[in-house]
Backbone as XML, in Angstrom:
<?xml version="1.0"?>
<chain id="A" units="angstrom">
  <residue number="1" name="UNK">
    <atom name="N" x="-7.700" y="21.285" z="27.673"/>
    <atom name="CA" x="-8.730" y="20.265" z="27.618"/>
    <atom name="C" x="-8.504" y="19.272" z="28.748"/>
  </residue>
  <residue number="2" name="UNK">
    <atom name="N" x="-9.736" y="19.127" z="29.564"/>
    <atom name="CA" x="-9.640" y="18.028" z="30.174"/>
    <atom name="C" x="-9.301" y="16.606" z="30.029"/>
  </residue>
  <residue number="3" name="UNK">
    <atom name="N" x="-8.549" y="15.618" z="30.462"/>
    <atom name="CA" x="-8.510" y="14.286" z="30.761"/>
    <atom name="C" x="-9.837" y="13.743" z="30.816"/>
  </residue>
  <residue number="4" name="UNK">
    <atom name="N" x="-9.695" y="12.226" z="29.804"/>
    <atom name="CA" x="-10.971" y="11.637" z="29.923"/>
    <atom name="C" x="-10.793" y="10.810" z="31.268"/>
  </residue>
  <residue number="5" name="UNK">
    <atom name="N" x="-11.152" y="10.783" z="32.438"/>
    <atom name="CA" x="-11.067" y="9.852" z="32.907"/>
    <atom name="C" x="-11.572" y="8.774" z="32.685"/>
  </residue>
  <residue number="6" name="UNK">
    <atom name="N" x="-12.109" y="8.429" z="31.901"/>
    <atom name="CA" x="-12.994" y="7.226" z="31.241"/>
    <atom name="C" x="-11.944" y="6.007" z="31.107"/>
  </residue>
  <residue number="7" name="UNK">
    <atom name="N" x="-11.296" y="7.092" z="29.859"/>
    <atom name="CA" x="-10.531" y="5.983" z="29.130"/>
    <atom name="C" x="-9.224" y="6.353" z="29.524"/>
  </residue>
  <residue number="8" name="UNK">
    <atom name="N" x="-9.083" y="6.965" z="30.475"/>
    <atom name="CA" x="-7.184" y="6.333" z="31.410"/>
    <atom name="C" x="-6.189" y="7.295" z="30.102"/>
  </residue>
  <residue number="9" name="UNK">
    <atom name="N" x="-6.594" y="7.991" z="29.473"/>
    <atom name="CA" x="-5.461" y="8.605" z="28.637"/>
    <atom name="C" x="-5.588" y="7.586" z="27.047"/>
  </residue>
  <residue number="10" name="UNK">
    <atom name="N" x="-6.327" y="6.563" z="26.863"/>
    <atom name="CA" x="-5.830" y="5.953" z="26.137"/>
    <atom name="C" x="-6.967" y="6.626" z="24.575"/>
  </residue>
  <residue number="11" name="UNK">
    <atom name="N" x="-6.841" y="6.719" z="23.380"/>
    <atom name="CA" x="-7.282" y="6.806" z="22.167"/>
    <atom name="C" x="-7.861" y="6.003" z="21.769"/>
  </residue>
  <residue number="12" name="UNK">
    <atom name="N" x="-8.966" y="6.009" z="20.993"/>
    <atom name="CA" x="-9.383" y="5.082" z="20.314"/>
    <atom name="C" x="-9.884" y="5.612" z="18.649"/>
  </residue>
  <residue number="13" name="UNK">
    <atom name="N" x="-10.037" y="4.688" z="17.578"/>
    <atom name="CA" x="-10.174" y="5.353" z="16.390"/>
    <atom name="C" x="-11.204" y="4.773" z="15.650"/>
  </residue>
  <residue number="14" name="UNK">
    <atom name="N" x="-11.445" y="5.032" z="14.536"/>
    <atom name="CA" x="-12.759" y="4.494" z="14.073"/>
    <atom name="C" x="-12.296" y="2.667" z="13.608"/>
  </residue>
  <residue number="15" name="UNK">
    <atom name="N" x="-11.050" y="2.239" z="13.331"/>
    <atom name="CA" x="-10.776" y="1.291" z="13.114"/>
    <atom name="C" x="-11.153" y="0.181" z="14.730"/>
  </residue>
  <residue number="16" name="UNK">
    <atom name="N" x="-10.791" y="0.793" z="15.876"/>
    <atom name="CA" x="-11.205" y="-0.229" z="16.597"/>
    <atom name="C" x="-12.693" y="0.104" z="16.820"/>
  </residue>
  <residue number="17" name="UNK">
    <atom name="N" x="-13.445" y="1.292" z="16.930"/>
    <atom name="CA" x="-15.232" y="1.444" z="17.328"/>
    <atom name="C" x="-15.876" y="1.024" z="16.593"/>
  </residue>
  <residue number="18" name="UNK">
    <atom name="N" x="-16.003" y="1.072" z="15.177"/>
    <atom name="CA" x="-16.636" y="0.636" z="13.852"/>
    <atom name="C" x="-17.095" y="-1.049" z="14.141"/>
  </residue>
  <residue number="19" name="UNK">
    <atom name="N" x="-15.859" y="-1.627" z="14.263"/>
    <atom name="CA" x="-15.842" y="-3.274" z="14.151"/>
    <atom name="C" x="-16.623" y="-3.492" z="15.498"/>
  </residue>
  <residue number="20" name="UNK">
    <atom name="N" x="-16.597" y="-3.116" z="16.856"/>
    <atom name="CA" x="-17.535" y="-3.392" z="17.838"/>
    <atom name="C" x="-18.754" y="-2.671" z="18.008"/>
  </residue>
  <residue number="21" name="UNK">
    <atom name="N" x="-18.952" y="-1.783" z="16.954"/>
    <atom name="CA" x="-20.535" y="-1.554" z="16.910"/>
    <atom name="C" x="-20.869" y="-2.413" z="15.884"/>
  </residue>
  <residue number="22" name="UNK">
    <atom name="N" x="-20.571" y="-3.012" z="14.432"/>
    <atom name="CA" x="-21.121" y="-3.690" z="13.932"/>
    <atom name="C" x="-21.676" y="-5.046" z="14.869"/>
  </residue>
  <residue number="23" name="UNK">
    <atom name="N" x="-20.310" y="-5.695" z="15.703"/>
    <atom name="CA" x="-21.255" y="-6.863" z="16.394"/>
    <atom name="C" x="-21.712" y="-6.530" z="17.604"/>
  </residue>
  <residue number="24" name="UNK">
    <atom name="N" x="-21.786" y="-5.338" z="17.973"/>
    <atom name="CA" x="-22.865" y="-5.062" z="18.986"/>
    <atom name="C" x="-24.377" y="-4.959" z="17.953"/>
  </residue>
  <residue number="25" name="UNK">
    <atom name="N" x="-24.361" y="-4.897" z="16.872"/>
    <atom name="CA" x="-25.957" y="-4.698" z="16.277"/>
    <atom name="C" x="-25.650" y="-6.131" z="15.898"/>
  </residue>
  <residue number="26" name="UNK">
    <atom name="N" x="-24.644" y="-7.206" z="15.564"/>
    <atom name="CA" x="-24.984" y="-8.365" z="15.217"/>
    <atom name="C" x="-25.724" y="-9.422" z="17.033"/>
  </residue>
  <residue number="27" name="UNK">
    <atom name="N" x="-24.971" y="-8.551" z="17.793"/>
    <atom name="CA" x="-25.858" y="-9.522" z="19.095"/>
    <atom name="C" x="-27.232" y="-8.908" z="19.428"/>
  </residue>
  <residue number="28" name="UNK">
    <atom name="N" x="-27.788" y="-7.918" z="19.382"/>
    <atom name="CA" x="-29.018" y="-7.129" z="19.352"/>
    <atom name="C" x="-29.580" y="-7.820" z="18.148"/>
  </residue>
  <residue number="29" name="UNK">
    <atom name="N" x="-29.341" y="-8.019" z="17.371"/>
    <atom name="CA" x="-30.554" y="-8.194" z="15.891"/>
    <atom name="C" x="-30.506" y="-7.928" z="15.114"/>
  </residue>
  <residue number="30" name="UNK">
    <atom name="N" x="-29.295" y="-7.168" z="15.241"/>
    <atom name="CA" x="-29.083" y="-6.077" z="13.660"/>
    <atom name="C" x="-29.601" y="-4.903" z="13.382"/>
  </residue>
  <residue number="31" name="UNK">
    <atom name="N" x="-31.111" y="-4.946" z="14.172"/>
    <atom name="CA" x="-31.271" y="-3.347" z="14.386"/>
    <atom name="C" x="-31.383" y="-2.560" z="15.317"/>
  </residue>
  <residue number="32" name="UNK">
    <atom name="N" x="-30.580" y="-1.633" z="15.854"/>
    <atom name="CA" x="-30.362" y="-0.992" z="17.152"/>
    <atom name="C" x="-30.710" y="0.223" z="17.163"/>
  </residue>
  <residue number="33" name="UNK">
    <atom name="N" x="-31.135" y="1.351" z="17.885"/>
    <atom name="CA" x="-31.352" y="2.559" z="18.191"/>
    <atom name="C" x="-29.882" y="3.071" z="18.446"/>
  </residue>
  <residue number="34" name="UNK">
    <atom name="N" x="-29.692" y="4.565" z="17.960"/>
    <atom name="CA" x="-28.508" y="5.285" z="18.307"/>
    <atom name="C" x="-28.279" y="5.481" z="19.715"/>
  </residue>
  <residue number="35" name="UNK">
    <atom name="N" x="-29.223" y="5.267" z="20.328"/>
    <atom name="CA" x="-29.018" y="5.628" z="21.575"/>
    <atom name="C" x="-28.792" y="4.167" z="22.477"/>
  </residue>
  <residue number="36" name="UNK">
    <atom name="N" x="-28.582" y="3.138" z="22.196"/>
    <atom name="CA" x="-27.940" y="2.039" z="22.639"/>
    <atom name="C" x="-26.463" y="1.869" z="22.302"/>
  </residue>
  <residue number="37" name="UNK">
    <atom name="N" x="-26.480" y="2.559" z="21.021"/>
    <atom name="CA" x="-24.910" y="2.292" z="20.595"/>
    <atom name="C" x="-24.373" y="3.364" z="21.185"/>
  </residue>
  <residue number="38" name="UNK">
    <atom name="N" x="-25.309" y="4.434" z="21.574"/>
    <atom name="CA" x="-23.878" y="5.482" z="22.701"/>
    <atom name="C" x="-23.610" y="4.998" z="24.085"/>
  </residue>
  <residue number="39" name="UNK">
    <atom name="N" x="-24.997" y="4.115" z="24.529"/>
    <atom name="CA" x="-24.461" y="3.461" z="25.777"/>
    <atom name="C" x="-23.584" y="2.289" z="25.340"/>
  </residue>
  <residue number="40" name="UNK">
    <atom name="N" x="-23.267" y="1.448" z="24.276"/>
    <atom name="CA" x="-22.594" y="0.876" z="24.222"/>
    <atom name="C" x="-21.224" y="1.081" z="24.159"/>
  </residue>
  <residue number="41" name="UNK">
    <atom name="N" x="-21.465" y="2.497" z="23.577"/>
    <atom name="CA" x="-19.439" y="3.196" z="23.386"/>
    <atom name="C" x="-19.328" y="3.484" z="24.698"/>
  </residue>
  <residue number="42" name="UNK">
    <atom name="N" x="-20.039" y="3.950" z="25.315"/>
    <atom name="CA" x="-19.463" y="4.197" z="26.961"/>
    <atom name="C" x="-19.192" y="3.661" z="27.740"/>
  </residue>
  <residue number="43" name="UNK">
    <atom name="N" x="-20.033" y="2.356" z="27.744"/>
    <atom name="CA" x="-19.701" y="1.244" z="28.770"/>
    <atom name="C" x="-18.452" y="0.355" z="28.368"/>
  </residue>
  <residue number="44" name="UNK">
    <atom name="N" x="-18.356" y="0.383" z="26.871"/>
    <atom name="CA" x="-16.806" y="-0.387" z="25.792"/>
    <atom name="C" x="-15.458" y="0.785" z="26.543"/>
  </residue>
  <residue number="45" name="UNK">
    <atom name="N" x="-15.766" y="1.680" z="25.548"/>
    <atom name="CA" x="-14.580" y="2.718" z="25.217"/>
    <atom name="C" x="-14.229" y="3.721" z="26.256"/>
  </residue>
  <residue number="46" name="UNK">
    <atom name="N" x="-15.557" y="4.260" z="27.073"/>
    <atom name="CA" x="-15.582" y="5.010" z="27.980"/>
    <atom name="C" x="-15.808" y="6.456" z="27.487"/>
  </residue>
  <residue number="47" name="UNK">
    <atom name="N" x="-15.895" y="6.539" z="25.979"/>
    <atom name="CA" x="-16.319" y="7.947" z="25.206"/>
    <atom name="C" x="-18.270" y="8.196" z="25.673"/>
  </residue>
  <residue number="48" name="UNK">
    <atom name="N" x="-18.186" y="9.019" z="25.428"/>
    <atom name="CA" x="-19.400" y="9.521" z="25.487"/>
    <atom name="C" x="-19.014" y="10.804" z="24.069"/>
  </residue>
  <residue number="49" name="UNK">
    <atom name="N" x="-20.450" y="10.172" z="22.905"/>
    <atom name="CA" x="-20.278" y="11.599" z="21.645"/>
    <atom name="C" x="-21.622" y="12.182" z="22.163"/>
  </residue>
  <residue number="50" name="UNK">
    <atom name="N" x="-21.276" y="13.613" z="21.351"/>
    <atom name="CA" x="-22.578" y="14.647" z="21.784"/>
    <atom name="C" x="-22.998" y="14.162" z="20.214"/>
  </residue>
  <residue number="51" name="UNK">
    <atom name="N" x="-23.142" y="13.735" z="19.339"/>
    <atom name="CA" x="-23.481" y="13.631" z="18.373"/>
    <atom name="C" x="-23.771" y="11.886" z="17.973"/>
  </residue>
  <residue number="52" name="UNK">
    <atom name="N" x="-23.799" y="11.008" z="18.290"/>
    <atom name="CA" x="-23.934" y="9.928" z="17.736"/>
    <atom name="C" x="-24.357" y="9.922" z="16.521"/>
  </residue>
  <residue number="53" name="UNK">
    <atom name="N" x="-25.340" y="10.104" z="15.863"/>
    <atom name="CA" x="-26.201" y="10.312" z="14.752"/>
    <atom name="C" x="-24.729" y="10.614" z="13.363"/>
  </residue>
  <residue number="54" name="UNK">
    <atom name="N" x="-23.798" y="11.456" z="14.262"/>
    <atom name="CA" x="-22.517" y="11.581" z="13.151"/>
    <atom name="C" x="-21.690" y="10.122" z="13.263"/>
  </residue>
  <residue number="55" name="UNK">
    <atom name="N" x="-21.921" y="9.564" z="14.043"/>
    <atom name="CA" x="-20.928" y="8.052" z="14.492"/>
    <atom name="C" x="-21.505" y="6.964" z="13.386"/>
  </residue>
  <residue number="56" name="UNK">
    <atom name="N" x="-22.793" y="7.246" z="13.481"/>
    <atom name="CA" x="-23.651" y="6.161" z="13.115"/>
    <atom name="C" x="-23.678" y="6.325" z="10.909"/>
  </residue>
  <residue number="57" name="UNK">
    <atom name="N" x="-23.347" y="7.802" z="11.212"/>
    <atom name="CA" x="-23.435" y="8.428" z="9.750"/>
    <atom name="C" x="-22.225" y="7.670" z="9.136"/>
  </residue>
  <residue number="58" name="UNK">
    <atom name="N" x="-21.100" y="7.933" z="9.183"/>
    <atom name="CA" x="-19.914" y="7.703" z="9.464"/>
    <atom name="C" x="-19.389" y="6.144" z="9.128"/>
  </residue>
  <residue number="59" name="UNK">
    <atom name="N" x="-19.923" y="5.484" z="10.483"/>
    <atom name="CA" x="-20.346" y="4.224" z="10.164"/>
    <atom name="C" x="-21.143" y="3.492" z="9.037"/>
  </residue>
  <residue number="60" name="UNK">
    <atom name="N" x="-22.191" y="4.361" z="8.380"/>
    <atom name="CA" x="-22.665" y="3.959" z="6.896"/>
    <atom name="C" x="-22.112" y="3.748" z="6.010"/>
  </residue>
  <residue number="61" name="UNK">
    <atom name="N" x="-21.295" y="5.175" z="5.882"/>
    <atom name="CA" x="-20.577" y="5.354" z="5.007"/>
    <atom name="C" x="-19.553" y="4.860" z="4.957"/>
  </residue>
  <residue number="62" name="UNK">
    <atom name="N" x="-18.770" y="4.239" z="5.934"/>
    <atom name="CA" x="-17.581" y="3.654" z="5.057"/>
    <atom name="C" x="-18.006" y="1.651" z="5.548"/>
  </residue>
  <residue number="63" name="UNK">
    <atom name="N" x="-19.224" y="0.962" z="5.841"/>
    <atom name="CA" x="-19.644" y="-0.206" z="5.657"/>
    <atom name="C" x="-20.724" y="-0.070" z="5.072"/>
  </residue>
  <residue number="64" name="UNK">
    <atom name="N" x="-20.997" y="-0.758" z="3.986"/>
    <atom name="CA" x="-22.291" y="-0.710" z="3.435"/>
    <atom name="C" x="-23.239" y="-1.993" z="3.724"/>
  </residue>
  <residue number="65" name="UNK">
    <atom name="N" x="-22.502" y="-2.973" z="4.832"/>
    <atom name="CA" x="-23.462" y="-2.994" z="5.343"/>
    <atom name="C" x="-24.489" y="-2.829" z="6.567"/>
  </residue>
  <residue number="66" name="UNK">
    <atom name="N" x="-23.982" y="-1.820" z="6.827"/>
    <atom name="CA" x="-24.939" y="-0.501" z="7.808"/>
    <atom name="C" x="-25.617" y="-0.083" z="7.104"/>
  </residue>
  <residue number="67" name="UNK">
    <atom name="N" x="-27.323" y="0.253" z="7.081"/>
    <atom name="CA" x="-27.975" y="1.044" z="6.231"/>
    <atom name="C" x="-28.952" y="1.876" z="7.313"/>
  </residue>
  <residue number="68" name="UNK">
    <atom name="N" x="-29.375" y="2.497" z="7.066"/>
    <atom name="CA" x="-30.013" y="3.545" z="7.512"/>
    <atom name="C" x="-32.112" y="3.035" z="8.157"/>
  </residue>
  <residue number="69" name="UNK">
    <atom name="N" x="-31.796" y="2.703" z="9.641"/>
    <atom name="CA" x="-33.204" y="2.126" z="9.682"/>
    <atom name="C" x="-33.994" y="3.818" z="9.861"/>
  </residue>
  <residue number="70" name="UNK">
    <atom name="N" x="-35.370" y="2.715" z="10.723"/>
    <atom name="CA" x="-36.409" y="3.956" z="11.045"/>
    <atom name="C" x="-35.720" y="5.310" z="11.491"/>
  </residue>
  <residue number="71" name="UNK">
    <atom name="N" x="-36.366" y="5.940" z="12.150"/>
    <atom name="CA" x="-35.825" y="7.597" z="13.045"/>
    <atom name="C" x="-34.848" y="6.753" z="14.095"/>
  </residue>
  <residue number="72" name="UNK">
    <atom name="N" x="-33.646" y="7.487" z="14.032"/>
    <atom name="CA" x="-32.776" y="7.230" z="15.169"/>
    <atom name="C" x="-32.555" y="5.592" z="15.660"/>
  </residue>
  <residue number="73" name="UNK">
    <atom name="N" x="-32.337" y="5.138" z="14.369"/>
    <atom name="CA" x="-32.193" y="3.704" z="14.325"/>
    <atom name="C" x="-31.363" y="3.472" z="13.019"/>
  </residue>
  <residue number="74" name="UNK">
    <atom name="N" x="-30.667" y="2.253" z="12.911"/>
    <atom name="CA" x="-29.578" y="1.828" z="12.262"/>
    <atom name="C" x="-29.609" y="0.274" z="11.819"/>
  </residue>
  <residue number="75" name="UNK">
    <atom name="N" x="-29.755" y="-0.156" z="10.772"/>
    <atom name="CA" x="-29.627" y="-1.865" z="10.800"/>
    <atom name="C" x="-28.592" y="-1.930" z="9.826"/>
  </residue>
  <residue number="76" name="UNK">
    <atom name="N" x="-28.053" y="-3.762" z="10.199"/>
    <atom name="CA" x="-27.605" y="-4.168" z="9.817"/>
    <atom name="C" x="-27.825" y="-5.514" z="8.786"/>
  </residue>
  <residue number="77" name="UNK">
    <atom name="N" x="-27.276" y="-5.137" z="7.354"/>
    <atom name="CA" x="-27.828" y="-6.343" z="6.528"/>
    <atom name="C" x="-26.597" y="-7.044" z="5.791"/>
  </residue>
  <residue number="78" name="UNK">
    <atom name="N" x="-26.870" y="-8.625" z="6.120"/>
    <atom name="CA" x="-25.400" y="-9.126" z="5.718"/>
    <atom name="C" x="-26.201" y="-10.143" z="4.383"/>
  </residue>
</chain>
């Protein structure tokens, strides 16, 4: 497997991505498209997922308060 050059060798886990996508949808509005939060992991973390839609799933499920917006959208309710 290739080297990310992104992220320099370094890991990241759902404990640090989770907490900076929640306040990346708290500076947006709370409701964001999946496809902002993958440019947001890339330009943060340097990941790029072929799946976001599983990130975002993921992310529901273990904060409840992430809920499930329109098509390919995600809000946040505090």
């Amino acid at each position: 497997m290739n080297k990310n050059v992104y992220t320099h060798g370094k890991r990241y886990g759902k404990e640090e991505i989770q907490p900076a996508i929640v306040e990346f949808m708290k500076q947006k509005g709370c409701e964001v498209s999946h496809e902002e939060v993958s440019d947001f992991i890339f330009n943060r973390f340097g990941i790029r997922f072929g799946e976001i839609n599983h990130v975002m799933w993921q992310l529901r499920k273990d904060d409840s308060r992430v809920i499930k917006g329109t098509r390919g959208y995600s809000k946040l309710v505090e």
